[in-house]
C-alpha positions as CSV (number, residue, x, y, z in Angstrom):
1,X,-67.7,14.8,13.7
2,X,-68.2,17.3,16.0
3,X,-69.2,21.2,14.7
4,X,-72.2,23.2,14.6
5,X,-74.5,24.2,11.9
6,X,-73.1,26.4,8.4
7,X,-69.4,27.9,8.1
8,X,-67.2,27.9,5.6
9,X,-63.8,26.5,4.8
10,X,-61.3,29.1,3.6
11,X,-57.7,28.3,2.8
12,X,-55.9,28.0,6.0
13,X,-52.6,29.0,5.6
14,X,-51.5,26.9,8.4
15,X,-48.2,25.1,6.6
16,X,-46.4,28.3,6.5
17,X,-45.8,28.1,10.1
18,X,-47.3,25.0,11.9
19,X,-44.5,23.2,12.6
20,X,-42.3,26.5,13.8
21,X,-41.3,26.3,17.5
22,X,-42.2,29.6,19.3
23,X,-39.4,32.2,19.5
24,X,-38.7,34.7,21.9
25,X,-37.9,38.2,21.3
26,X,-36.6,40.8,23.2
27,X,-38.3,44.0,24.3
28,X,-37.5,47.3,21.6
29,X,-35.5,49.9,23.1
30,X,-38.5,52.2,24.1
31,X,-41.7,49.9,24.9
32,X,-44.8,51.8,25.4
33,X,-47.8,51.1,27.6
34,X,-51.1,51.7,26.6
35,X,-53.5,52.2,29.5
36,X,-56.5,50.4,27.7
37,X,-55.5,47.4,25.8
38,X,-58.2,45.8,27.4
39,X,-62.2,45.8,27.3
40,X,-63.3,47.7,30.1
41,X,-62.0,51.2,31.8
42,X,-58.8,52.6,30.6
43,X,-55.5,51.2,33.7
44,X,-54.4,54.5,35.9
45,X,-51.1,55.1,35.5
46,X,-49.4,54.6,39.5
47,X,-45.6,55.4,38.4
48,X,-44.2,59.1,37.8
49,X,-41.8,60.0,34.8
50,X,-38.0,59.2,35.9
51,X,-39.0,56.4,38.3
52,X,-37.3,52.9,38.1
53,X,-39.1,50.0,37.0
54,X,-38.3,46.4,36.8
55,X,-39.8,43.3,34.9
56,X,-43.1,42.8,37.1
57,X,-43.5,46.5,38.2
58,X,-47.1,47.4,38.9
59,X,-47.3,50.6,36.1
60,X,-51.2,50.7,36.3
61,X,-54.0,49.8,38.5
62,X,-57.2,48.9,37.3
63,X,-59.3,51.5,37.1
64,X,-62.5,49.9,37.4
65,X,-64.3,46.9,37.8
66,X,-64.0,45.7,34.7
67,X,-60.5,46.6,33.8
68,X,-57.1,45.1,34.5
69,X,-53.6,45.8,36.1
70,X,-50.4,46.6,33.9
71,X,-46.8,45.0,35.1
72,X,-43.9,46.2,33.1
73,X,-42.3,44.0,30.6
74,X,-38.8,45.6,31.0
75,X,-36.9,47.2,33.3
76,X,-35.6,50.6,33.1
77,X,-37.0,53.9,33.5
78,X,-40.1,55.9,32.6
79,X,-39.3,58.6,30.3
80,X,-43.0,60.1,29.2
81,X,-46.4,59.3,30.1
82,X,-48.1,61.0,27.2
83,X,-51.1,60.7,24.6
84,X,-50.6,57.7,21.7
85,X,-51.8,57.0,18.9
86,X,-53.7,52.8,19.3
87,X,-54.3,50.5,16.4
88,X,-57.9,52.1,15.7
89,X,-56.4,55.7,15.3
90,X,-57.0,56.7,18.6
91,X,-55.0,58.5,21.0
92,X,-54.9,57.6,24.6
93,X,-52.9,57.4,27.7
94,X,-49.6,55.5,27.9
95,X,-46.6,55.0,29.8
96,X,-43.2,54.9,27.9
97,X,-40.8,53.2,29.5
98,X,-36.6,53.3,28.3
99,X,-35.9,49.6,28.1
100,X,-32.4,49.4,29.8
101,X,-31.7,45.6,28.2
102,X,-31.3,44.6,31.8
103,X,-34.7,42.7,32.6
104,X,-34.2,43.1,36.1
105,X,-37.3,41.4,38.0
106,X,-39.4,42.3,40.7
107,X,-41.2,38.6,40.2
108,X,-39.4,36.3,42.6
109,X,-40.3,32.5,41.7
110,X,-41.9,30.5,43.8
111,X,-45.2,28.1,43.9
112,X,-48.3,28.5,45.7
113,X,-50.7,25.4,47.1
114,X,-53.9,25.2,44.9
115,X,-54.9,22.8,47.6
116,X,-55.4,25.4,50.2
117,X,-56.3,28.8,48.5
118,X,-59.6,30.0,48.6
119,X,-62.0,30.6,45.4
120,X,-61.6,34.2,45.9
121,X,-57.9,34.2,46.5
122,X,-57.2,32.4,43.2
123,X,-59.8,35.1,41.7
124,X,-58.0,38.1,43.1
125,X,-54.2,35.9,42.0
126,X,-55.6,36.5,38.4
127,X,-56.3,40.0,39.0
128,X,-53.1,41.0,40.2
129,X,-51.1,39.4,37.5
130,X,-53.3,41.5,35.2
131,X,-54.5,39.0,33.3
132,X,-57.1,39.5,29.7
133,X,-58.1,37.4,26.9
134,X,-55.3,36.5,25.1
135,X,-57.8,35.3,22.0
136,X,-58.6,39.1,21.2
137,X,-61.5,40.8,22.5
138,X,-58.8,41.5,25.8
139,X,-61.9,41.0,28.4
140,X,-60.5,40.6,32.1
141,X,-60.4,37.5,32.9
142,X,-60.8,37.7,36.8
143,X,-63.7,39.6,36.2
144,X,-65.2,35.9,33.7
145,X,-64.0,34.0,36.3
146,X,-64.9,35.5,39.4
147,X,-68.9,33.9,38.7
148,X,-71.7,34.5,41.8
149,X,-72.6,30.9,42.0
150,X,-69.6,28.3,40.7
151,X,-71.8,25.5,41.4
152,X,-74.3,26.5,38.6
153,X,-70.9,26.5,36.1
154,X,-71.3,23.0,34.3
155,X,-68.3,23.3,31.4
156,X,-65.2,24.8,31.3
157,X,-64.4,24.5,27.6
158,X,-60.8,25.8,26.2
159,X,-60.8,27.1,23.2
160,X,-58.2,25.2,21.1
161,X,-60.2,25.1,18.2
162,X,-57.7,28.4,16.1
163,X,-60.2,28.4,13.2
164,X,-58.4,31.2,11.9
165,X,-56.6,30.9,8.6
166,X,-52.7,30.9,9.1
167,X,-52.8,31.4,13.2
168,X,-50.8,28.6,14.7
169,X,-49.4,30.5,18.2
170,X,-52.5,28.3,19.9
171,X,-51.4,25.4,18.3
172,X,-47.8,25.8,18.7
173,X,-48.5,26.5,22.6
174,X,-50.4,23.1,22.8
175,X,-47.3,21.6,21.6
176,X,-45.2,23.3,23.5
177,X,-46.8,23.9,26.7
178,X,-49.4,20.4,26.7
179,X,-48.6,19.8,30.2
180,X,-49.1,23.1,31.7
181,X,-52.2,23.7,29.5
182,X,-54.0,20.6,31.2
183,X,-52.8,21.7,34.6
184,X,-54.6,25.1,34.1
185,X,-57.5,23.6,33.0
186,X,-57.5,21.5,36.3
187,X,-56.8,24.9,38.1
188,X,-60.0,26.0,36.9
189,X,-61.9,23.2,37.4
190,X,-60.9,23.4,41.3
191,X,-62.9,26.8,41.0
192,X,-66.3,25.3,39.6
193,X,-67.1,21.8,41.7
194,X,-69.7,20.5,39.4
195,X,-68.2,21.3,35.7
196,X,-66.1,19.0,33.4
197,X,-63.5,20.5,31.0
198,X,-63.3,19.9,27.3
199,X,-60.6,20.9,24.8
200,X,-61.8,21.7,21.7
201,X,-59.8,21.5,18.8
202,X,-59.9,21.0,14.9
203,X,-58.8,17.9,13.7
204,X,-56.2,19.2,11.2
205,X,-54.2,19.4,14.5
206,X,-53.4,16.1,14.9
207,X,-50.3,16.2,16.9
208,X,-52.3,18.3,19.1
209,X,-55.0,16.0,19.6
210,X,-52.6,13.2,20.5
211,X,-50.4,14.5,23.0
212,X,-53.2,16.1,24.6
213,X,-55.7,12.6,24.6
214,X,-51.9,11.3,25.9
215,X,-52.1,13.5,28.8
216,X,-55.9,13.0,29.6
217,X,-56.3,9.6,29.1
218,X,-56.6,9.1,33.2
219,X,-58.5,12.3,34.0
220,X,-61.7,11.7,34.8
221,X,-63.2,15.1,34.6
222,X,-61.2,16.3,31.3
223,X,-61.9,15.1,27.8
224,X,-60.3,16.3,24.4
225,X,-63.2,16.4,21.9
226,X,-62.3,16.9,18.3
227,X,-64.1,19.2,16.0
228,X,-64.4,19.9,12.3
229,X,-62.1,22.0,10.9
230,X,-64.3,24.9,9.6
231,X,-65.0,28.6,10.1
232,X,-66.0,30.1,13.0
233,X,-65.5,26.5,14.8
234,X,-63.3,28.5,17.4
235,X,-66.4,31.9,17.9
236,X,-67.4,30.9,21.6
237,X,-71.0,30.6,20.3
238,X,-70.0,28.1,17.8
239,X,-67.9,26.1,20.0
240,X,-70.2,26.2,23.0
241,X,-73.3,24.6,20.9
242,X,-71.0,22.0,19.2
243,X,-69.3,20.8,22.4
244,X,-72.8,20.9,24.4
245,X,-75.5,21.2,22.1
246,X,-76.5,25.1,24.0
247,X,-76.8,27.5,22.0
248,X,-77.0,31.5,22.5
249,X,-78.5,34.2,21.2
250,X,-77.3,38.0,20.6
251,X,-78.4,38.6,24.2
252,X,-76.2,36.4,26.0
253,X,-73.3,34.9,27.6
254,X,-71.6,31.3,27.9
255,X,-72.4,32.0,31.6
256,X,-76.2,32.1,30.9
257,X,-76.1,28.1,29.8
258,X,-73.5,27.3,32.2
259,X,-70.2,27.5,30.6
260,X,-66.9,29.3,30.6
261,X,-64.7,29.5,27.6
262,X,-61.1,30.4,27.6
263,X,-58.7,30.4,24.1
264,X,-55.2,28.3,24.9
265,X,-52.8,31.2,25.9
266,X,-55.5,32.3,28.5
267,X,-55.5,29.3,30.2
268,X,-51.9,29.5,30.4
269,X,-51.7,33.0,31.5
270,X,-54.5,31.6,34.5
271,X,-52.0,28.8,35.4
272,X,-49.4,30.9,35.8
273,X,-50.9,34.0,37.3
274,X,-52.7,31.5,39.8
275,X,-50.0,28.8,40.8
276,X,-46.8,30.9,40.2
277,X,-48.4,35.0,40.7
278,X,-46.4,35.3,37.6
279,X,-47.7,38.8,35.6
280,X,-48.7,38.7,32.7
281,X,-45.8,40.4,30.4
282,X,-45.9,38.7,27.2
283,X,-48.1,37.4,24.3
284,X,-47.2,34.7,21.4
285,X,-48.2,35.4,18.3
286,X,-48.1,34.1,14.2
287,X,-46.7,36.3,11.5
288,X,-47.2,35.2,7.8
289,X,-48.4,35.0,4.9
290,X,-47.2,35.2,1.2
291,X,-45.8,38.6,1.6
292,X,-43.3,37.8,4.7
293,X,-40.0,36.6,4.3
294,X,-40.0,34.6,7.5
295,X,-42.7,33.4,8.5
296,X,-43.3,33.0,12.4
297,X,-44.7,32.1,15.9
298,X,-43.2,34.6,18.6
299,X,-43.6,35.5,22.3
300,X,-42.9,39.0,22.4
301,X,-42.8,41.6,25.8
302,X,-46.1,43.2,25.7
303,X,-45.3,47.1,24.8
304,X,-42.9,46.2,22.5
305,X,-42.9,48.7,18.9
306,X,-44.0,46.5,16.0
307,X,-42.5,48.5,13.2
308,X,-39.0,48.5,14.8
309,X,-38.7,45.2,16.7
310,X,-40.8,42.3,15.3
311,X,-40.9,43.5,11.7
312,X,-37.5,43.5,11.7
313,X,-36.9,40.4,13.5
314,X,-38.6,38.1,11.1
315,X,-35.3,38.8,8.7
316,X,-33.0,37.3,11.8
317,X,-35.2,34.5,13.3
């Protein structure tokens, strides 16, 4: 079996919600923006209080190199830009937008030809639609991606591994999503000429692993590799020495021994950002444990108040 060296094996939780399909929510009533959800330089705000936004709107640039664009969620109109208070106790900039239940969209669909963009229009794609790490630490992703010499990039692994006890949004999102999942990874591999791409995931996933080795089973430069189900299987340092026998020290990155790493919902968010210029306006996510009534996997509007909207909902869904 595939793993790395030590870890643990807490209770996983998973059976609360493993087998719940992923509901969508709507947007609370006022959805605030925080300009720093990301690793890097706090967004600048480019909208005034009173104008109109849509879904899609631009409502902050990047401010930096490493930092990422902000669409809105919602449309309606901005009522405050103002100090508030972040999960860490923090106050910092935000926009604070009136949700008018509307969801009027600036995004227009449409699909672009992989075939015939460049590497560094696919790069800059990601950028625009604002697109971060979806598995937590929120890095930029155009800014991963966007690598000085893609020849020397060897694996690009996805991290489907969701070693976490009771998380199943990754899992559900395999499920759900399989075939656009594969097709981003084969976006990305159309970036780096000389890398393969590996799933990882735990074998307590077994539907997972199925439809997935389904979907690969003619693909000559993707491969599903199955790993123990332990803890940390899913940390990048973990995964990286498991699927390629590489490992890392304190000092360094999955770029230094050739590798990219992206969790599930990233590689989404790539896919779409990339093929359809679609922003990035939503995350899923699993709520559970012993103490909640319902437990769940939902995709809710980024900006959306916890306390008021997805507490609540988990009495309704």
């Amino acid at each position: 079996m595939i793993t790395f060296r030590g870890g643990v094996h807490p209770y996983d939780g998973k059976e609360y919600t493993k087998d719940k399909q992923i509901e969508k929510l709507e947007a609370s009533q006022e959805v605030v923006f925080l300009m720093k959800q990301h690793i890097g330089a706090p967004s600048i705000p480019v909208v005034k209080v009173k104008d109109e936004v849509h879904v899609g709107t631009l409502i902050a640039q990047a401010g930096g190199y490493v930092s990422a664009n902000i669409m809105s969620s919602v449309s309606g109109v901005v009522k405050r830009i103002e100090k508030r208070q972040d999960a860490s106790g923090h106050y910092q900039d935000a926009v604070v937008i009136e949700n008018d239940g509307n969801y009027t969209s600036d995004y227009e669909a449409h699909e672009n030809n992989i075939d015939t963009l460049t590497f560094e229009e696919k790069i800059e794609k990601v950028k625009n639609a604002g697109v971060v790490g979806l598995g937590g630490a929120g890095f930029p992703t155009h800014v991963k991606l966007n690598v000085k010499e893609p020849e020397k990039i060897e694996y690009v692994i996805v991290n489907g591994a969701e070693c976490e006890p009771y998380l199943t949004s990754d899992y559900r999102l395999m499920l759900e999503r399989s075939k656009e999942l594969i097709e981003g990874l084969k976006i990305m591999l159309t970036l780096y000429p000389h890398a393969v791409g590996y799933v990882g995931i735990e074998d307590n996933k077994k539907e997972a692993i199925h439809t997935l080795e389904k979907l690969c089973a003619h693909e000559e430069r993707i491969s599903i590799k199955v790993l123990k189900t332990k803890y940390p299987q899913g940390g990048e340092r973990m995964l990286i020495e498991a699927l390629t026998g590489r490992r890392l020290n304190s000092k360094m990155l999955p770029l230094d021994v050739g590798c990219i790493v992206d969790n599930v919902a990233t590689v989404l968010a790539i896919r779409d950002a990339i093929k359809y210029d679609r922003p990035l306006i939503s995350t899923v996510m699993t709520l559970t444990g012993e103490g909640v009534n319902t437990p769940c996997n939902v995709e809710v509007p980024v900006g959306t108040d916890f306390q008021k909207k997805v507490w609540n909902a988990l009495l309704d869904i």
